[in-house]
VODO-343838 format. One record per residue (C-alpha): x, y, z. Coordinates in steps of 0.1 Angstrom, whole numbers, plus 2048, in hexadecimal, padded with zeros to 3 digits. Layout:
   x   y   z
   X   Y   Z
...
! end
This chain:
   x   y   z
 557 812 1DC
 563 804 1BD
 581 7ED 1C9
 59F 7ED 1B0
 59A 810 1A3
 5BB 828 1A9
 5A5 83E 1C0
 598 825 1D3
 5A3 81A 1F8
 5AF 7F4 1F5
 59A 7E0 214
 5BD 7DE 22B
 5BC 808 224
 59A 80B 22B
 59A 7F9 24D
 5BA 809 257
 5AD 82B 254
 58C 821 260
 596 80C 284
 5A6 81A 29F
 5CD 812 2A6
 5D4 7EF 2B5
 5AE 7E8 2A9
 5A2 7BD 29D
 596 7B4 27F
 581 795 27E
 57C 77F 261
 56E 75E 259
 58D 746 258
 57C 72E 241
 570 745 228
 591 75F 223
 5AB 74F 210
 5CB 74C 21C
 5D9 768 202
 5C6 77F 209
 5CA 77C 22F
 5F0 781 22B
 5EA 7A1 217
 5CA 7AF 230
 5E7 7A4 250
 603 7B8 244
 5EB 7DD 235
 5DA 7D7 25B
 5FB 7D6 26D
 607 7F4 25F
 5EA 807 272
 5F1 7F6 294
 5D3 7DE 289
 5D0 7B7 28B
 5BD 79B 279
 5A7 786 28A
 59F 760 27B
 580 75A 28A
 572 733 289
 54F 73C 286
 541 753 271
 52E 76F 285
 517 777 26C
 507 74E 26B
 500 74F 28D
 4E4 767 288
 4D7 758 26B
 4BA 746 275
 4AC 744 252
 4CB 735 23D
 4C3 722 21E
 4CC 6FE 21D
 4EB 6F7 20E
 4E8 6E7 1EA
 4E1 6BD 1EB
 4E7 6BC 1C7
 4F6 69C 1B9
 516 69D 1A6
 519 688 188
 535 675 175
 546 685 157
 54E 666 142
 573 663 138
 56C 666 116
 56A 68A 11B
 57F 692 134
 59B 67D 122
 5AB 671 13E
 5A0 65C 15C
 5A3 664 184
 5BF 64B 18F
 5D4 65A 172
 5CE 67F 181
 5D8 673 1A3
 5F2 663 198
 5FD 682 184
 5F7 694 1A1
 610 67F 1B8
 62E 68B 19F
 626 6AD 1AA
 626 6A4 1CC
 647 68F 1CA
 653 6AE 1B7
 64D 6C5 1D7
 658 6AB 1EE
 630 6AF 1FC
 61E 694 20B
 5FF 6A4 201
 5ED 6BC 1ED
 5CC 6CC 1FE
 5B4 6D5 1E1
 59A 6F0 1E8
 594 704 1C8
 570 6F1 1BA
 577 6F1 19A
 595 6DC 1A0
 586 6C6 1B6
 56A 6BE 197
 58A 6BA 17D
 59D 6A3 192
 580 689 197
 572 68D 17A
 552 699 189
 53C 6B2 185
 51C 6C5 19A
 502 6E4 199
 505 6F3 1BC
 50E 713 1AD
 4F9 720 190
 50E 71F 174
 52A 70B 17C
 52E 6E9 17E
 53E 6E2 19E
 533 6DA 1BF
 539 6E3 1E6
 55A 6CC 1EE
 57B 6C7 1F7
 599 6AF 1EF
 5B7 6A0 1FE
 5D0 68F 1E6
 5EA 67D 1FB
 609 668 1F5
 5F2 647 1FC
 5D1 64F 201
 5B4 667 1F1
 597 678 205
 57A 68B 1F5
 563 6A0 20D
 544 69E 1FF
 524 6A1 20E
 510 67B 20E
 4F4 68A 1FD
 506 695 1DD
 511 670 1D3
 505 64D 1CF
 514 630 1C5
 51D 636 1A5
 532 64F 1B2
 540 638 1CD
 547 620 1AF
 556 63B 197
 56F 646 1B3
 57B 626 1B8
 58A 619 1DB
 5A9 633 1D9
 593 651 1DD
 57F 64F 203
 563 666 203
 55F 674 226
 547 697 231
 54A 6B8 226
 553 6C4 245
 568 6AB 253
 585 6BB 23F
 58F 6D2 259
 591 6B5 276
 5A3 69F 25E
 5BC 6B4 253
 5C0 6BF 278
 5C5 697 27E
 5DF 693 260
 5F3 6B1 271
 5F4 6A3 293
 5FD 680 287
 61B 690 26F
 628 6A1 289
 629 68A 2A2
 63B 66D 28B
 654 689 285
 659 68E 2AA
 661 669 2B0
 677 666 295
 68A 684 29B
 69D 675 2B7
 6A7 697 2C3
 6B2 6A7 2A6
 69A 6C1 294
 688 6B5 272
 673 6C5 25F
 64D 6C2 260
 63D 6AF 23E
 631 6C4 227
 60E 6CC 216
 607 6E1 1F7
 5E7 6F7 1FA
 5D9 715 1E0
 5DD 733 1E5
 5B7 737 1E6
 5B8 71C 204
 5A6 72B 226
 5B3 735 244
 5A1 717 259
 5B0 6FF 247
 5D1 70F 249
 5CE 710 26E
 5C5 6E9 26E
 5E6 6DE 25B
 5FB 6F7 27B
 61A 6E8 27E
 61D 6D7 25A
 633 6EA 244
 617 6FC 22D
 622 707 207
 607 71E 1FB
 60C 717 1D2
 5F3 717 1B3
 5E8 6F8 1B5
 5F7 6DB 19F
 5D4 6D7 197
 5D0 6F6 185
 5EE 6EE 171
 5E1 6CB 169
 5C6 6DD 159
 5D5 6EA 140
 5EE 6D6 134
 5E6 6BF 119
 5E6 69B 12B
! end
């Protein structure tokens, strides 16, 4: 099946005419992005179907001979090629979030996460980037990282602004940064509804990590990141 080809079943076509009415459809919450989910949940509905986020991928559980994941160290890009240094892209980036009254931006694309900390990595061949995430806030900056892709050099290119915490601790902390935004808003709401702070995500952000900012307000946009990118600084 060649996907995209005018005789070809799109996947939400496929599974409608391939499950039975009223039928689940699992996927791996922190692999489908949170576009595509939207556009599988309403082809699947129209067959009596539903989607499933599952936490944990089915498939890994039986996997008993999985390859390490890459330990490659990232290295600095000096300034004098990128041009422009971190705390000025965070800073840059803070407009953007002032401009979308946000109180952060949750940055998951990899090849953002290498522009805006000047950093680059080799865990996929033939692209400079490496496994990570990002959390640009109002006040404070967290990079998931794995320990065993930086040393201090890294620690002293960052600086103090940018904390660098473990690649999987994203989901717990963003689940953490919910709870504690939604509780402040309860107390100061004194019995009047307000509404919830918000954080900007990508379109190409997971489901998981969706599910783990439930009950901010969520913006799904293409990341200020991206349009940093190309705009002469």
């Amino acid at each position: 099946m060649k996907a995209g080809l005018p005789s070809v079943k799109t996947r939400e076509e496929w599974l409608a005419s391939n499950c039975r009415a009223g039928g689940k459809i699992g996927v791996d919450a922190r692999l489908l992005p949170l576009s595509v989910a939207g556009q599988l949940k309403k082809g699947l509905k129209a067959g009596g179907q539903e989607l499933v986020a599952e936490v944990e991928n089915l498939v890994d559980l039986v996997w008993t001979d999985r390859p390490a994941e890459p330990a490659n160290k990232v290295i600095v890009l000096p300034d004098s090629y990128t041009g422009v240094t971190v705390q000025a892209k965070l800073a840059q980036l803070r407009e953007d979030l002032a401009a979308h009254n946000a109180i952060g931006l949750l940055v998951t694309a990899l090849d953002d996460v290498a522009w805006l900390f000047n950093l680059r990595g080799n865990d996929i061949d033939y692209n400079p980037v490496f496994f990570s995430y990002a959390f640009v806030g109002l006040n404070s900056v967290q990079l998931y990282l794995n320990e065993s892709k930086y040393d201090d050099k890294i620690k002293s290119h960052l600086g103090d602004s940018v904390q660098l915490r473990p690649y999987s601790a994203v989901f717990d902390d963003m689940k953490a940064l919910a709870a504690l935004n939604v509780t402040t808003v309860n107390e100061q709401d004194s019995g009047k509804s307000a509404a919830s702070p918000k954080v900007l995500v990508s379109r190409s952000c997971s489901i998981a990590l969706c599910q783990a900012l439930r009950g901010l307000q969520i913006e799904d946009v293409i990341s200020p990141v991206t349009f940093r990118k190309c705009r002469p600084s």
